[in-house]
C-alpha positions as CSV (number, residue, x, y, z in Angstrom):
1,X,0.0,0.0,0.0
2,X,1.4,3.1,-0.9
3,X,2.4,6.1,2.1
4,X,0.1,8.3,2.8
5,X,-0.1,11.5,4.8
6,X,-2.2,14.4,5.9
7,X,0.9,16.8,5.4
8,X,2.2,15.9,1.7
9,X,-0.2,13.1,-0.3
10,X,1.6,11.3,-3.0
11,X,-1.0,12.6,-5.8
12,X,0.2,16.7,-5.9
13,X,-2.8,17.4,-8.2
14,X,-5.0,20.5,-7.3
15,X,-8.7,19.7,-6.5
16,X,-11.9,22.3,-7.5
17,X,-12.6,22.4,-3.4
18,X,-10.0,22.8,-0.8
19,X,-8.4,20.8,1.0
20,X,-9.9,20.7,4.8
21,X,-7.5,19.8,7.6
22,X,-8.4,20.1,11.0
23,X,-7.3,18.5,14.5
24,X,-10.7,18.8,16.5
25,X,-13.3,17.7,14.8
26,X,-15.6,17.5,11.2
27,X,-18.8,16.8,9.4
28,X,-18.6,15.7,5.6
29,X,-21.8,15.3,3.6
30,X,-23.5,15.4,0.6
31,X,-25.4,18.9,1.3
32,X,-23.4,21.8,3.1
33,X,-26.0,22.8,5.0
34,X,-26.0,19.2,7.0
35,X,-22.6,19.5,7.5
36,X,-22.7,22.5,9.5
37,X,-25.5,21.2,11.1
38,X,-23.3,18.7,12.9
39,X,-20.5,20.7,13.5
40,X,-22.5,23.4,15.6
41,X,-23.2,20.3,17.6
42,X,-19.5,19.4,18.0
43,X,-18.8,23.0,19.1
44,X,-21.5,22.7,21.8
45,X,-19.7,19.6,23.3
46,X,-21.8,16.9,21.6
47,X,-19.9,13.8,20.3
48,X,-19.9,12.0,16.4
49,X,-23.2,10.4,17.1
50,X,-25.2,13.6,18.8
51,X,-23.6,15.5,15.3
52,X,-24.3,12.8,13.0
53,X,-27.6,12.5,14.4
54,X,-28.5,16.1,14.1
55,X,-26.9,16.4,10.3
56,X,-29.0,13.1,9.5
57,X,-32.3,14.5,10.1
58,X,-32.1,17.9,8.9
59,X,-31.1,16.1,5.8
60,X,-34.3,14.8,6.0
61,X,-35.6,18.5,5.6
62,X,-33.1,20.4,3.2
63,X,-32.4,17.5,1.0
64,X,-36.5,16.5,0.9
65,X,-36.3,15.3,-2.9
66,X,-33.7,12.8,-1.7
67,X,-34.5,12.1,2.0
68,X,-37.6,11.9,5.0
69,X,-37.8,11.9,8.4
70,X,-39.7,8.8,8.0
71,X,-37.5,7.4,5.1
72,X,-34.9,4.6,6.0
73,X,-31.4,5.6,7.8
74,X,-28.8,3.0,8.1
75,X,-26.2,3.7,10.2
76,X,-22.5,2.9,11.0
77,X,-20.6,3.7,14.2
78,X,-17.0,2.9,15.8
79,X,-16.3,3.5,19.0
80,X,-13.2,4.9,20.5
81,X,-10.9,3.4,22.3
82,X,-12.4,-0.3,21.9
83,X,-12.9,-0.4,18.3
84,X,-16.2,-1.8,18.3
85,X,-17.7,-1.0,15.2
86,X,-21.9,-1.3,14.9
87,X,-24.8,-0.9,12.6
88,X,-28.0,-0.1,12.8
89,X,-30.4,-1.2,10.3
90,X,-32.7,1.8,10.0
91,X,-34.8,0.1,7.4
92,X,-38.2,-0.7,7.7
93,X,-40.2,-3.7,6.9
94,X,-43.4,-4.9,4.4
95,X,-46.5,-3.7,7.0
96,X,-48.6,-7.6,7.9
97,X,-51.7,-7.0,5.0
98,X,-48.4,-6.6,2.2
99,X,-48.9,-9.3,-0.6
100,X,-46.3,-9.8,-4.1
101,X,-49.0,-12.0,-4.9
102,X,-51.5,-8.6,-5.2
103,X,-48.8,-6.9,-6.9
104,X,-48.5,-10.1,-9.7
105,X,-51.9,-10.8,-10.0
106,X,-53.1,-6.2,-10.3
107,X,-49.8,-5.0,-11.8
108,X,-48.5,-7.6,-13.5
109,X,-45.3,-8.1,-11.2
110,X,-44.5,-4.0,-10.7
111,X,-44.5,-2.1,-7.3
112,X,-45.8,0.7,-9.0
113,X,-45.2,4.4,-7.3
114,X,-47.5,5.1,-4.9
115,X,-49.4,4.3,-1.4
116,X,-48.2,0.3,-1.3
117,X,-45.0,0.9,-1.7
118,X,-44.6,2.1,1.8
119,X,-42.9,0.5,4.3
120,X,-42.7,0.6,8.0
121,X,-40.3,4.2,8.7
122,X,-37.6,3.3,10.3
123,X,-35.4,6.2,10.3
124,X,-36.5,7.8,13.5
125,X,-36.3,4.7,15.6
126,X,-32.7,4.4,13.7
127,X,-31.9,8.1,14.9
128,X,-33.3,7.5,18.3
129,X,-31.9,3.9,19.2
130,X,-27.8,5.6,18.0
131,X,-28.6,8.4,20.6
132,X,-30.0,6.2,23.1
133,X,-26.8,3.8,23.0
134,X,-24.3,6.2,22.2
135,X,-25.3,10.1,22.8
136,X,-25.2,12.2,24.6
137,X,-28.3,14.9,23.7
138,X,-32.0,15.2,23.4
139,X,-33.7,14.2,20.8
140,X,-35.1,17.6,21.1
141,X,-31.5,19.2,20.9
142,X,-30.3,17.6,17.8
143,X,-33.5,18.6,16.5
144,X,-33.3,21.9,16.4
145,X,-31.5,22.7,13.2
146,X,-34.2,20.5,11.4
147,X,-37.1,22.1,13.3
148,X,-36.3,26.1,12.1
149,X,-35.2,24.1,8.8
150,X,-39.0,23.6,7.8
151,X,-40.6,26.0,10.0
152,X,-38.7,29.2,8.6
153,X,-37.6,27.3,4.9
154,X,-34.5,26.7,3.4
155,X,-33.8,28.8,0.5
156,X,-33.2,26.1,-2.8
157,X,-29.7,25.1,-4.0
158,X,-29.9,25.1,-8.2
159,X,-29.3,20.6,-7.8
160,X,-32.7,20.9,-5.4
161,X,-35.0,22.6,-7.8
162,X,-33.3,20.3,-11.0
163,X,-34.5,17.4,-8.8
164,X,-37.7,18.9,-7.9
165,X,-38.9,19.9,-11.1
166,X,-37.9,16.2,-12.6
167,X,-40.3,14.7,-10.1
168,X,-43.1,17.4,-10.5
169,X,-45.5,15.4,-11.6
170,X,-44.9,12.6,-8.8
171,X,-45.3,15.7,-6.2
172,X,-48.6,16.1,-8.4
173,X,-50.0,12.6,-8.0
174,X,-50.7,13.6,-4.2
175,X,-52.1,17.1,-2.9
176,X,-50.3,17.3,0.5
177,X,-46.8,16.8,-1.5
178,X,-47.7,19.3,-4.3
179,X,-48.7,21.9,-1.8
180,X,-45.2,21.9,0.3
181,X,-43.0,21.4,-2.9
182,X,-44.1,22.8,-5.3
183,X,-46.2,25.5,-3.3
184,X,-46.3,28.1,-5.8
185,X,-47.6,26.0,-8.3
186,X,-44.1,25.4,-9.6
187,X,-41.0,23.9,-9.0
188,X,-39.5,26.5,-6.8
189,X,-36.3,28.1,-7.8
190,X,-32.9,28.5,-6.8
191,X,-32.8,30.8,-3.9
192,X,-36.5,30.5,-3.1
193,X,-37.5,29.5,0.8
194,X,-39.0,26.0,0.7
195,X,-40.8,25.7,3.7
196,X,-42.3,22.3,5.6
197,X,-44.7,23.5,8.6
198,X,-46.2,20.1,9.1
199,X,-42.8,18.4,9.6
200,X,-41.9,21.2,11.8
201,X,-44.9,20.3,14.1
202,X,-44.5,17.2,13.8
203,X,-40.4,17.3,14.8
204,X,-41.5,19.7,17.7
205,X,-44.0,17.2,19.0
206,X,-42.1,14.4,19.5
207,X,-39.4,16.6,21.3
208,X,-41.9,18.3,23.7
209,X,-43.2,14.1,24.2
210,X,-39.6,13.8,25.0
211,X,-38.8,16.8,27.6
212,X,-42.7,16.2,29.5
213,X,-40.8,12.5,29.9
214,X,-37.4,13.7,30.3
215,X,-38.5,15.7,33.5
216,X,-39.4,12.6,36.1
217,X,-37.3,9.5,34.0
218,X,-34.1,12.0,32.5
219,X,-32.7,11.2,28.9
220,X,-33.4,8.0,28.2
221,X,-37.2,8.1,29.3
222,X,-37.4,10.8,27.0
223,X,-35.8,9.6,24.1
224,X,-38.0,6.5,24.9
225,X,-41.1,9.1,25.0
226,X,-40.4,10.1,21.5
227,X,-40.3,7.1,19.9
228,X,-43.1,6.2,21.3
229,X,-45.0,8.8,20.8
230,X,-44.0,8.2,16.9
231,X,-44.3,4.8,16.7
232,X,-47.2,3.9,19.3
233,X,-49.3,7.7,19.6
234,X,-50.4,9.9,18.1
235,X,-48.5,9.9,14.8
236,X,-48.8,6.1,14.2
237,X,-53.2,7.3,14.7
238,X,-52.5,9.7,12.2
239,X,-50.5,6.8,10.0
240,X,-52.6,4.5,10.8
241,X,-56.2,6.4,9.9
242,X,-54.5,7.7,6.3
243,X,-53.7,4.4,5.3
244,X,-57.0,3.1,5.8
245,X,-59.0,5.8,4.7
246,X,-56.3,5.3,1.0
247,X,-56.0,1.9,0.3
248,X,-52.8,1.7,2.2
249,X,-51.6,-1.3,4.2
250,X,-49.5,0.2,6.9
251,X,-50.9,-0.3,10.2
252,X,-51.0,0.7,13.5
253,X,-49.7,-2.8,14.7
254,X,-46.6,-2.7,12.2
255,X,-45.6,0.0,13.9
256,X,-45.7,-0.3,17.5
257,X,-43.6,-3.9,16.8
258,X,-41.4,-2.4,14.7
259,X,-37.4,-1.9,16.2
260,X,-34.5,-1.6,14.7
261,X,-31.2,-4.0,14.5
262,X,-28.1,-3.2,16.1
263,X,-25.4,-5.8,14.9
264,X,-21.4,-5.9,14.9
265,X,-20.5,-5.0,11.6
266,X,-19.1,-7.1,8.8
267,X,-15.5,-6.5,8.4
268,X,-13.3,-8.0,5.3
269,X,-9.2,-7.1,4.7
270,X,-7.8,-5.5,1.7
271,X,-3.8,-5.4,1.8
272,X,-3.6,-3.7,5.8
273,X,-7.1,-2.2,5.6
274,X,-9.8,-3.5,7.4
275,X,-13.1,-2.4,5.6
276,X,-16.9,-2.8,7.7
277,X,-19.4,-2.6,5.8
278,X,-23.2,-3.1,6.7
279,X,-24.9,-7.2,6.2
280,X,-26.8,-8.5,3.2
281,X,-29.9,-6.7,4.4
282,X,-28.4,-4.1,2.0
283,X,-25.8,-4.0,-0.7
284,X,-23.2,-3.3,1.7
285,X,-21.4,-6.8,1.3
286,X,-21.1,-5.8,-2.9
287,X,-18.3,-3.7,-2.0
288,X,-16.7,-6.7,0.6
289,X,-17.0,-8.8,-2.4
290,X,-15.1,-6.5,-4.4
291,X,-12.5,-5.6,-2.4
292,X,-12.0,-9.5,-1.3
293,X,-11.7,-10.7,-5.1
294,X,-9.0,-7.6,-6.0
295,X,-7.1,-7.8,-2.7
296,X,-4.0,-9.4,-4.4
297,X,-3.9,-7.5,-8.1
298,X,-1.6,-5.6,-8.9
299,X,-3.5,-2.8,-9.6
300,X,-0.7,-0.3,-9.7
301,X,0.8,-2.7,-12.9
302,X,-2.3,-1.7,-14.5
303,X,-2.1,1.9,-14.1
304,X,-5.1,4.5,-12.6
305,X,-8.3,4.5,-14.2
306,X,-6.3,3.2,-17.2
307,X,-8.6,0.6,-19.7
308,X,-7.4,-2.2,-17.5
309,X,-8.0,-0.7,-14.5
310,X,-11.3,0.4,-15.5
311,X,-12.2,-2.9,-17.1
312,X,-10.3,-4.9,-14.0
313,X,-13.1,-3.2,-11.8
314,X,-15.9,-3.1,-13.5
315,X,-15.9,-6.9,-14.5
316,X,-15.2,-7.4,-10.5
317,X,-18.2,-5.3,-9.5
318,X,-20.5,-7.7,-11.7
319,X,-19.6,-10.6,-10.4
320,X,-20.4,-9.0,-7.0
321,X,-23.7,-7.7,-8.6
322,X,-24.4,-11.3,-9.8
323,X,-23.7,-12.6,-6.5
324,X,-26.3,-9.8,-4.7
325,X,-29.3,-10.7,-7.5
326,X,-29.3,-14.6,-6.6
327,X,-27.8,-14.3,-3.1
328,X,-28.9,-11.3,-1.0
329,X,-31.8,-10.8,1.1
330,X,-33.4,-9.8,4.5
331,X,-31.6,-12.6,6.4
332,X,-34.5,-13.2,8.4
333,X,-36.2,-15.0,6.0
334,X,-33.5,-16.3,3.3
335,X,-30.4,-17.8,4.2
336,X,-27.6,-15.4,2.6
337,X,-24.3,-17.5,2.6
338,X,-22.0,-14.6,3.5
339,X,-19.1,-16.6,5.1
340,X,-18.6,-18.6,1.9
341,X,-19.4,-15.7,-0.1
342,X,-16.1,-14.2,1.4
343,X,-14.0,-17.2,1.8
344,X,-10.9,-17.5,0.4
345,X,-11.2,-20.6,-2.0
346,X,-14.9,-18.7,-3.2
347,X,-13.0,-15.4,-3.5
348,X,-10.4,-17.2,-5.6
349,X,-11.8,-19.0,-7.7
350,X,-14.2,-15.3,-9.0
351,X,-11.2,-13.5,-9.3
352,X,-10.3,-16.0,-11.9
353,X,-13.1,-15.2,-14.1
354,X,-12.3,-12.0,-15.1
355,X,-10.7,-12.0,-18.4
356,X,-8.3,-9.4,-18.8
357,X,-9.3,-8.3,-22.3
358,X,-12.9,-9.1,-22.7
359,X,-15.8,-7.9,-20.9
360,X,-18.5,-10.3,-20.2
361,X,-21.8,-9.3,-22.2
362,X,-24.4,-9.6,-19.6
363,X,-24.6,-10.1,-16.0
364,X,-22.3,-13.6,-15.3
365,X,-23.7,-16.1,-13.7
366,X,-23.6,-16.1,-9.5
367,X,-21.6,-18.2,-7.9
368,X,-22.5,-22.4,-7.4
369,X,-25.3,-22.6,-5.4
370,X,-24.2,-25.8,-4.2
371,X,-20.6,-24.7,-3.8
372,X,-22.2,-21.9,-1.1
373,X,-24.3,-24.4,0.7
374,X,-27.6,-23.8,-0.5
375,X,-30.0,-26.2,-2.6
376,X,-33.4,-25.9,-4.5
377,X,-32.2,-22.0,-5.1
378,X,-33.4,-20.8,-8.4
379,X,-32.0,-17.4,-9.9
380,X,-34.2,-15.6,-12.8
381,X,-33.2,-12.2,-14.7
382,X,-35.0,-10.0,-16.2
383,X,-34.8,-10.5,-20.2
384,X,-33.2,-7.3,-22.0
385,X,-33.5,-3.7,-21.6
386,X,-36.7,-2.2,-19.4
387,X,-37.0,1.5,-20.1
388,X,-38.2,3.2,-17.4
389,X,-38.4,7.4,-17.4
390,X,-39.2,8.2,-13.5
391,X,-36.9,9.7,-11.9
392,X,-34.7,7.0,-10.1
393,X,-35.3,7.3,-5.6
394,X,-31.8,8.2,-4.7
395,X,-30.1,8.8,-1.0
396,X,-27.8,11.3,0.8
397,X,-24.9,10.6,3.1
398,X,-23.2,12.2,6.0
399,X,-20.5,11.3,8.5
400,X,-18.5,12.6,11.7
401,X,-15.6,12.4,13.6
402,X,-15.7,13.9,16.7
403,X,-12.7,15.0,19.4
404,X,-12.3,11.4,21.1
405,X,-12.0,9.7,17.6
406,X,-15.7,8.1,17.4
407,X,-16.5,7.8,14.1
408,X,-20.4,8.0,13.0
409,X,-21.7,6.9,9.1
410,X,-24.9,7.0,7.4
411,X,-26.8,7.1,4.4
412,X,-30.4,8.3,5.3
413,X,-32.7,8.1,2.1
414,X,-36.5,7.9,0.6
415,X,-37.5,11.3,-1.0
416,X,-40.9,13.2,-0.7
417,X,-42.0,12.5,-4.0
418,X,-42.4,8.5,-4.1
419,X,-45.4,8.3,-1.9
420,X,-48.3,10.1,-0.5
421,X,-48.1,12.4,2.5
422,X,-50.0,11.8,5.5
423,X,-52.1,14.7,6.1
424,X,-51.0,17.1,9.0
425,X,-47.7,15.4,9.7
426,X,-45.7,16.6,6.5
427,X,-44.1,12.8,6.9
428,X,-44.1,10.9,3.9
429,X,-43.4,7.0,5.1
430,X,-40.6,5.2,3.4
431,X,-41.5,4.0,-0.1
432,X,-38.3,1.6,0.6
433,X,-40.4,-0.9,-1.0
434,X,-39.6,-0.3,-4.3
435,X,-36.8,-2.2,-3.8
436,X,-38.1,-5.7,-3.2
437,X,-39.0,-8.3,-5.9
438,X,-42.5,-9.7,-6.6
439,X,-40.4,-12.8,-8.6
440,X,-40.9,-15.6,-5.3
441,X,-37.3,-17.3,-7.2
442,X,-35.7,-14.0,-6.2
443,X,-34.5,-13.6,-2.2
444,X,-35.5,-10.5,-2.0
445,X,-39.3,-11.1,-3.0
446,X,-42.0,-9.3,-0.3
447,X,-43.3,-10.9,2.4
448,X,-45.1,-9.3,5.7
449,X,-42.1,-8.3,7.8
450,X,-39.0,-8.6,5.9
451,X,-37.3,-5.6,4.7
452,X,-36.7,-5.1,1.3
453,X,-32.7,-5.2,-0.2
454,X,-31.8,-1.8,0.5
455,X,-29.3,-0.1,-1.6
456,X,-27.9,2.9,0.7
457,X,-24.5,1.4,2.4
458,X,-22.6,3.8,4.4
459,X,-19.0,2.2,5.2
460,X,-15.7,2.8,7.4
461,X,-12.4,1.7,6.8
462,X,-9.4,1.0,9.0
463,X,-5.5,1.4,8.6
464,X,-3.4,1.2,11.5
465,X,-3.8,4.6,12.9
466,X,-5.9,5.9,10.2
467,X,-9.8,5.8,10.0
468,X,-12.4,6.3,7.1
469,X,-15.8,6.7,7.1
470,X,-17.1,7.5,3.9
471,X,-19.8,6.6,1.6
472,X,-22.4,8.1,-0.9
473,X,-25.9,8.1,-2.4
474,X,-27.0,7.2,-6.3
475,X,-28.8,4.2,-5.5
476,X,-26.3,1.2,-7.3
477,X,-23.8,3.6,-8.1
478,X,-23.3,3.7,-4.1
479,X,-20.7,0.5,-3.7
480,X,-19.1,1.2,-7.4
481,X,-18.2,4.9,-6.4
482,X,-16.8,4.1,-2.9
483,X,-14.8,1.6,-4.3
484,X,-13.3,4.1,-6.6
485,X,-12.6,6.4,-4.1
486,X,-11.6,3.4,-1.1
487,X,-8.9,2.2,-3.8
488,X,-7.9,5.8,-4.8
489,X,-7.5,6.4,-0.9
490,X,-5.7,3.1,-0.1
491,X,-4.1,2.3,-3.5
492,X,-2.8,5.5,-4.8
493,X,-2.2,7.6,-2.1
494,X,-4.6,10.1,-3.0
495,X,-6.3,13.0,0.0
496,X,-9.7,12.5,0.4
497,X,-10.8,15.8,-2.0
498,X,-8.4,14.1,-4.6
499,X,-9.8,10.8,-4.2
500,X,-13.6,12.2,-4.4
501,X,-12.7,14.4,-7.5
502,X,-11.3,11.7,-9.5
503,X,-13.3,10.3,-13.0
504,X,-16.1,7.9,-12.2
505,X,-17.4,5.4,-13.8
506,X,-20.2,2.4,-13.5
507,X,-21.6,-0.7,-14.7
508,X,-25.1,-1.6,-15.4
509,X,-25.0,-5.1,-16.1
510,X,-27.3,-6.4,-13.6
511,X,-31.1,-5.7,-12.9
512,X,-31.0,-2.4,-10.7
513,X,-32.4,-2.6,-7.6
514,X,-35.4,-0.2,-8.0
515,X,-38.7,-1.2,-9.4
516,X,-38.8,-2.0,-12.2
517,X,-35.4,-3.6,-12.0
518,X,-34.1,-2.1,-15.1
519,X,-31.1,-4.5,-17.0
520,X,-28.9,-2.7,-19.2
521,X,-26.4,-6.0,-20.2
522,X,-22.9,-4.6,-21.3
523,X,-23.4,-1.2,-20.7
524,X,-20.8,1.3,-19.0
525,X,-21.0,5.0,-18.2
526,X,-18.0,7.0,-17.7
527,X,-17.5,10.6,-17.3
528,X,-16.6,12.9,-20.0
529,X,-12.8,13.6,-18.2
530,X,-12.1,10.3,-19.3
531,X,-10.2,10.6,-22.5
532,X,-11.6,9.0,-26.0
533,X,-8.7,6.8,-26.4
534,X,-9.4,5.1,-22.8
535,X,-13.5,4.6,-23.9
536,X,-12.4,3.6,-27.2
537,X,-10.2,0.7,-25.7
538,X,-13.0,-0.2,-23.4
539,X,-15.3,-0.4,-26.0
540,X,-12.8,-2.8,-27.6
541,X,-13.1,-5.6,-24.8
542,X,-17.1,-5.2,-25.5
543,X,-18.0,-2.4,-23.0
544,X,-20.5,-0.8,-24.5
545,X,-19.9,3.3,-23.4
546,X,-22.4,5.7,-22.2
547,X,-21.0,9.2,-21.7
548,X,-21.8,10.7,-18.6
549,X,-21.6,14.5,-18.3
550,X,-17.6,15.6,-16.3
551,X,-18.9,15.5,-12.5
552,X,-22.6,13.7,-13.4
553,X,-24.7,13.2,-10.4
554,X,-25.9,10.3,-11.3
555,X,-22.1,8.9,-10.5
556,X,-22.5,9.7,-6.7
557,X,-22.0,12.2,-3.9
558,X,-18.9,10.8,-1.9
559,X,-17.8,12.6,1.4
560,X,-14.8,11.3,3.4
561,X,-13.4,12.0,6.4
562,X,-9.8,10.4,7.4
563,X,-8.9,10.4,10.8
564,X,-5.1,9.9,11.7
565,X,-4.3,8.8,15.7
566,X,-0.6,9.0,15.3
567,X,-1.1,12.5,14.2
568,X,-4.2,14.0,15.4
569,X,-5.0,15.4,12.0
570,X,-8.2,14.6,10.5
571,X,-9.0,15.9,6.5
572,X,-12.4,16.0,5.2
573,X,-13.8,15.7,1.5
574,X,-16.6,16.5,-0.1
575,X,-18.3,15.9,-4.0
576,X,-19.3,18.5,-6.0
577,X,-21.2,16.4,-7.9
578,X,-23.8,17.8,-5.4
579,X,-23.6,20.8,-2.9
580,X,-21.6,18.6,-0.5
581,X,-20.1,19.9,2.0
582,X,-17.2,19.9,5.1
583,X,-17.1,22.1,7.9
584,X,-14.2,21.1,10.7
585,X,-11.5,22.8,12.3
């Protein structure tokens, strides 16, 4: 692995945002206005999680066309001193009444956009259970930024009203949404105060639940109070009574049983990095996969983001894609053979499929079924190319180191537009289930209470000394970005701004996660910075190249932060991709 420090990188390149070197603390995230969320909280003495915490939910408010309060939020955490690194699942599940067989027998096998398509919220039980286990603050307190978020408004970055007016007629499918986001009768524009006084009620209920608790029982009994008051009171009613009254299925039973998981994380070596990643709940383990089966290349030989490089990686990342269609699932309900999946002789013998100079056409096959332990498992793919023109759900991301080294990672998603909103709560709940299958072959089919195969993966990796969260939104971009900028970081040497600023590129060889499961075989994007001479020769092993425009969104919104021990130092980077952000010091 090459050297790599704070004070002179290998890579001398400039980067379009400066570098940001501090030795306290620091937020990164994929909107600036999160990211100095969670650093005022660091200033006033709260730790990663009470920052990461506060950044994740006024995402939820500033980055609406992306993220919800009652969306999903999965989180990462590492602890200090011990090392113990967690995740919590922050994703909901498939409410009792939820049938594929209704969705095969009225829609022909889609999940189409609208009020089925929810799934139980689980991102304020995920935000709660990280504060109650390892914060410090009040619900109400990290809160606060998010509250005068949507009661004054926000005024709208030029990438939030692009989003917004692509999805304006999903906001016009449902009243309540039309009338907060598009509240003139347009798209607003850049500049423009986009106010959310429901969710600002809403927000300030729970925490006044919270402090009536708080009083007699102290923090926990509050936090406890809030959830409760979401999940089992008066906002589950208000779920509850919408649902019924729209054909919905969500329930106020689903609810009240609903909790989060809290797991050690999955944890895989590359060279002398340790990388944790979430479990197969998500697509977390496509990017264990793909670091297992190139841990040992020689990707240096091959040259950065040379044709071989590019082609080395992308041919890797389908095998892990294959491996996630036949393979991953809530594990729950499927058994998902992850040990084998990792294994050495497994890992081995996939590495050897790639073929240097030719690009497989399609999607190749998953690993032996048999081989992994499992019989009577039967994989289907979709058969060509599905055009679909709605805009794709996408995700934010955000993530904190704080003073005593914790390190806190998440990836809160579900958008405002994919779902109806209940009336008088501004909360639109989690249409997360647009990413299940109604195929009963596939793992990740429906069923009442299992979650569907969630794409947003936030990650941290390990050096020594040094420490990385990091991770992205853009849906199954997510693991093919961070493992562009975990190699650049690793591999080459590069800061984090460098590393994040670099040319992207994906594959869409696989059916995408989101309904209706679009499969593109053979095709690659790449950013226009690439030169013609490196498509060209990619084209040549049977890549066939889409152009993406030089820092397309669609390619991802990476923020880093790494931390270094043996120095103190700690450097931030954020994408501007998207109106990312880092504030630190």
């Amino acid at each position: 692995m090459s050297a790599y420090t704070l004070r002179s990188a290998t890579w001398p390149m400039p980067t379009h945002h400066p570098r940001v070197i501090g030795t306290r603390h620091m937020v990164a995230s994929a909107n600036y206005l999160a990211a100095q969320t969670g650093f005022q909280i660091l200033e006033a003495g709260g730790n990663a999680i009470d920052a990461g915490v506060a950044g994740g939910i006024a995402l939820g408010v500033i980055q609406c066309e992306f993220v919800h309060f009652a969306g999903v939020a999965p989180i990462m955490v590492r602890i200090a001193g011990t090392g113990e690194t967690w995740t919590v699942s922050g994703l909901g599940t498939w409410p009792a009444m939820a049938s594929a067989a209704h969705f095969r027998r009225e829609h022909g096998g889609r999940i189409p956009p609208g009020i089925l398509r929810a799934v139980v919220p689980a991102a304020p039980d995920a935000w709660i259970t990280a504060l109650e286990r390892w914060g410090t603050m009040s619900f109400g307190e990290v809160a606060q930024a998010a509250i005068r978020f949507a009661r004054e408004g926000f005024p709208v970055s030029s990438f939030a009203q692009e989003m917004i007016a692509d999805a304006e007629a999903a906001f016009r499918r449902y009243p309540q949404n039309e009338r907060t986001f598009l509240p003139r009768g347009r798209p607003p524009e850049p500049g423009e105060l986009l106010v959310q006084a429901d969710l600002a009620d809403t927000l300030e209920f729970l925490a006044a639940e919270e402090r009536a608790a708080a009083k007699a029982g102290g923090r926990l009994a509050g936090l406890a109070a809030a959830r409760r008051a979401f999940y089992d009171g008066e906002i589950a009613a208000k779920i509850d009574a919408f649902h019924k009254d729209n054909g919905g299925w969500l329930r106020r039973g689903d609810l009240a049983s609903f909790r989060v998981d809290v797991e050690p994380a999955m944890k895989v070596r590359f060279g002398d990095v340790d990388l944790y990643t979430c479990g197969p709940w998500c697509q977390g383990p496509v990017l264990a996969q793909s670091v297992r089966m190139l841990d040992g290349v020689d990707l240096k030989a091959l040259g950065h983001n040379s044709p071989a490089y590019v082609h080395r990686l992308a041919e890797t990342l389908k095998l892990a894609f294959a491996d996630r269609h036949a393979y991953y699932g809530d594990p729950k309900f499927v058994q998902v053979p992850m040990d084998r999946l990792l294994a050495d002789d497994y890992v081995a013998a996939r590495r050897a499929l790639v073929d240097p100079e030719r690009a497989t056409p399609g999607m190749p096959d998953p690993g032996d079924a048999a081989a992994l332990g499992l019989t009577g498992r039967r994989v289907t793919v979709p058969e060509g190319t599905v055009e679909w023109t709605e805009m794709e759900p996408d995700t934010s991301y955000l993530c904190v180191v704080d003073r005593h080294g914790n390190l806190f990672s998440a990836t809160p998603s579900d958008g405002t537009s994919g779902g109806p909103m209940v009336t008088g709560t501004g909360l639109v709940p989690s249409n997360r289930g647009a990413q299940s299958w109604t195929d009963p072959d596939n793992p990740s089919c429906l069923a009442p209470g299992k979650r569907p195969r969630l794409t947003p993966s936030p990650a941290i990796a390990v050096q020594g000394a040094r420490a990385m969260p990091f991770g992205t939104p853009g849906n199954d971009v997510q693991p093919q970005a961070m493992l562009q900028v975990f190699l650049n970081t690793f591999v080459w040497g590069m800061t984090p701004q460098q590393a994040i600023e670099q040319p992207r590129f994906a594959t869409t060889s696989f059916p995408r996660s989101s309904d209706p499961h679009e499969y593109f075989p053979g095709r690659l994007e790449i950013e226009m910075r690439f030169p013609e001479d490196v498509a060209d020769d990619l084209a040549r092993r049977g890549h066939q190249i889409q152009w993406w425009r030089p820092y397309d969104w669609h390619a991802g919104c990476v923020s880093a932060i790494v931390h270094d021990r043996a120095t103190g130092l700690l450097e931030g980077g954020a994408d501007q991709r998207r109106p990312g952000g880092v504030a630190g010091w």
